[in-house]
N, C-alpha and C positions, 0 to 999 in steps of 0.2 A: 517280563516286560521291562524295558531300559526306563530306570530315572533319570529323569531329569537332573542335571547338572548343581543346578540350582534351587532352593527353595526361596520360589518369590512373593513367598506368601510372608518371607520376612521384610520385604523391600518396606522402607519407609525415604520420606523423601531426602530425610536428614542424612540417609547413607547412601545416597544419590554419588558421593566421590569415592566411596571409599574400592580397592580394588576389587570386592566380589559384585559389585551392581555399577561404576561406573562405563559399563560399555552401553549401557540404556541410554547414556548421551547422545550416543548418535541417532537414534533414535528421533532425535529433534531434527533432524532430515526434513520430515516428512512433512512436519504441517509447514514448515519452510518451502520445500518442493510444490506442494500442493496450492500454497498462497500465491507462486508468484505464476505457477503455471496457468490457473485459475484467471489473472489479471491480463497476461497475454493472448490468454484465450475469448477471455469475455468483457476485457474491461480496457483494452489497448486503445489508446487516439486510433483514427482512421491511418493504416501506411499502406506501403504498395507492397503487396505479397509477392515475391517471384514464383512464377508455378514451378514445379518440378513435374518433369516426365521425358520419356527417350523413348524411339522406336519400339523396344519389345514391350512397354508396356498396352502399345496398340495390342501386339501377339496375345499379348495371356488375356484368357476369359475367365469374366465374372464366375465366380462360384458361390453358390449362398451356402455349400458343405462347411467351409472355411470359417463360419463364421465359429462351429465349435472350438477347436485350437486356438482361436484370435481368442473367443471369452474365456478358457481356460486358462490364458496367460495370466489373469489373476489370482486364481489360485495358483499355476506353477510359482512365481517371485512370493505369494503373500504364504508360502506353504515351505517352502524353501526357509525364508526371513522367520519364521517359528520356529520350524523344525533344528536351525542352529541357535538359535536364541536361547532354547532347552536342551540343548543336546551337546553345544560344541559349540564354544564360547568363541576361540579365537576365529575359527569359519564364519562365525557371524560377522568380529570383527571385520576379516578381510574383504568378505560379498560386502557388508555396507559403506566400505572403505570405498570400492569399485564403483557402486552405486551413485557413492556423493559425487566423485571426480568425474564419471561418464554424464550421469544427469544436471551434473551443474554447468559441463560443457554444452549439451542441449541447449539446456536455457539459454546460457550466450550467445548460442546459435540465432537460436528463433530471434533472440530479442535485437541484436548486429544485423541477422541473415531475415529477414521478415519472410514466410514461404507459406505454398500452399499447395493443393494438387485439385485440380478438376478430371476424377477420372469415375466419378461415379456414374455409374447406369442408373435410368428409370427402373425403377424396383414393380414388375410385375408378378400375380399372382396373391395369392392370401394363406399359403401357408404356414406352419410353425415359423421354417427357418426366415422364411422373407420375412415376415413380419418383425422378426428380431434384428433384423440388416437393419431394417427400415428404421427400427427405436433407436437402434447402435448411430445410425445416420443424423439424426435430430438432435442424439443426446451428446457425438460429438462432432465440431468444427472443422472441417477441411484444412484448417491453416495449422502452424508449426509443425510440419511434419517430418522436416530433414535434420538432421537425421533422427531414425525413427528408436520410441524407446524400447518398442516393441519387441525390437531387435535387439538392443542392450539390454534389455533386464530378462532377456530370455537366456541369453548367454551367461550376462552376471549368474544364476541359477546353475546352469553347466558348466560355469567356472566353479563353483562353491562345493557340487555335486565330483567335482574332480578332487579339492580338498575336504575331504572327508573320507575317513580310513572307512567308514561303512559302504560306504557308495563306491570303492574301486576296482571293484570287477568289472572284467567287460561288460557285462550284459547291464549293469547300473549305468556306466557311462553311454554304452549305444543309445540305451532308454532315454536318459535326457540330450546326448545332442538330436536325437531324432526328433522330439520334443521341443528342442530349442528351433532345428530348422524348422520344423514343419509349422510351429507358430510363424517365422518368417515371412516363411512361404504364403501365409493363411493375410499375410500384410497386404501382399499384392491380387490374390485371388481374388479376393472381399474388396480391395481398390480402395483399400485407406491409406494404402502408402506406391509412388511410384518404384520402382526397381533402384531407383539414386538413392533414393531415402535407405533401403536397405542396405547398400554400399555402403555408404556413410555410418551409418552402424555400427556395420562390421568393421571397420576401419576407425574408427572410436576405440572400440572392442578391443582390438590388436595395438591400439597407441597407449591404453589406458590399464593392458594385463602383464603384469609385472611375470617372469618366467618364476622368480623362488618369492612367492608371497609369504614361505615360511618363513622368511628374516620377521626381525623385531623393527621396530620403528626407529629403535636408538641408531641400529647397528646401518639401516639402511639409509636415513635420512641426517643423520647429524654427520657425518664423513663427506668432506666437498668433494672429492675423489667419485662417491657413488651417485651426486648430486646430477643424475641423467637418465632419459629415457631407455629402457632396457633393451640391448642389443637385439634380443630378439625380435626388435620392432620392424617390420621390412621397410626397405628404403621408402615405397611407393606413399607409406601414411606420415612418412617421417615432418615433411612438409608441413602438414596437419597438427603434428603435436608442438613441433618448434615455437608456436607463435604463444603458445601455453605455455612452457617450461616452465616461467617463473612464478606466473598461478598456482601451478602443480605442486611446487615445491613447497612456496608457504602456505598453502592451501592442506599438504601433508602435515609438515612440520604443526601447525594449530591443532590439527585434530589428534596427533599423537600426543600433544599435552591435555586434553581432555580425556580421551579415550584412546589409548595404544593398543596397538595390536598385542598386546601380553601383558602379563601384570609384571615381568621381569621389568619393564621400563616405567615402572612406578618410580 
């Protein structure tokens, strides 16, 4: 059986900086992410939501099958975010590096872009799976939905799953991007997200995934030279990331002084 990396049965809070446990800073993501996500979802003044939706979301029909891969997506990112937490320190680093830059552009979204989608069906019948649409339906909002995170923290996972010397067989990678699409997929079927929303996404995705995430923080971000979105980024999203650059940058730069991608840049 693989041990774990770390023994975190020694963490105390007082070595909270020091290089074997300051990557748990980023960690403070979450109830950040969750507090303000929370506010726009439930606690925003009245605004005007723009709906999202286009032609083929007429085409694709309701599936209540879909709803398993949609609830799974909690454990795929919350199983993932352990599994390197214990396992593979720097992959943690870089998925939740991904994580903060992709979801905190969300939020600016939602909060800039006010959206929503009216594409749910009357939920008939009374079995298992309706029933669980139905609760998924009540317990979330139709609004903030462009772009979807569904789509980015399904990916983030297959990006992560890509950096990790255990996961690089074929058959580990098929595994998760079939995984990653078919939660996608499970956005539109289930009609929590229009077909834009997923676009957007993925287009996030590709603005936000650096080609050598194996650099250090020092190496990549303190050189005005490297100070730019990664070539690899196709023209079409380029548009998209521009208006962010300079977010992106000190927004990098901050959290490598907390928490860097290596302890080399202690």
């Amino acid at each position: 059986m693989k041990l774990p990396l770390i023994d975190y049965r020694q963490f105390r809070l007082s070595r909270l900086n020091t290089p074997q446990f300051r990557h748990l800073k980023l960690l403070l993501f979450w109830p950040i992410f969750s507090l303000v996500f929370c506010y726009l979802e439930n606690y925003r003044p009245t605004v005007y939501y723009a709906p999202m939706r286009c032609a083929l979301d007429h085409w694709i029909p309701f599936c209540k099958w879909f709803v398993i891969p949609y609830a799974f997506w909690f454990l795929f990112v919350g199983g993932m975010l352990l599994y390197t937490l214990f396992y593979d320190i720097p992959a943690f680093r870089r998925m939740m590096w991904f994580i903060i830059l992709t979801y905190s552009f969300a939020l600016v979204t939602y909060l800039l872009f006010p959206n929503c989608q009216h594409l749910r069906p009357t939920l008939l019948g009374g079995d298992l799976l309706t029933r669980f649409t139905a609760k998924l339906y009540a317990a979330d909002t139709n609004t903030n939905v462009c772009p979807s995170i569904h789509v980015i923290g399904s990916f983030a996972v297959y990006f992560a799953a890509r950096d990790i010397r255990r996961f690089r067989a074929k058959g580990w990678r098929l595994g998760f991007l079939t995984m990653a699409v078919l939660i996608s997929l499970s956005t539109v079927f289930l009609k929590q997200h229009s077909v834009l929303d997923v676009l957007a996404g993925l287009a996030v995705c590709a603005a936000a995934y650096p080609p050598d995430l194996s650099g250090t923080c020092q190496s990549r971000f303190s050189d005005p030279r490297r100070r730019s979105w990664p070539k690899a980024v196709p023209g079409a999203v380029t548009p998209l990331a521009f208006p962010t650059l300079s977010l992106y940058n000190r927004g990098t730069e901050f959290f490598c002084r907390i928490a860097p991608f290596s302890d080399d840049t202690a």
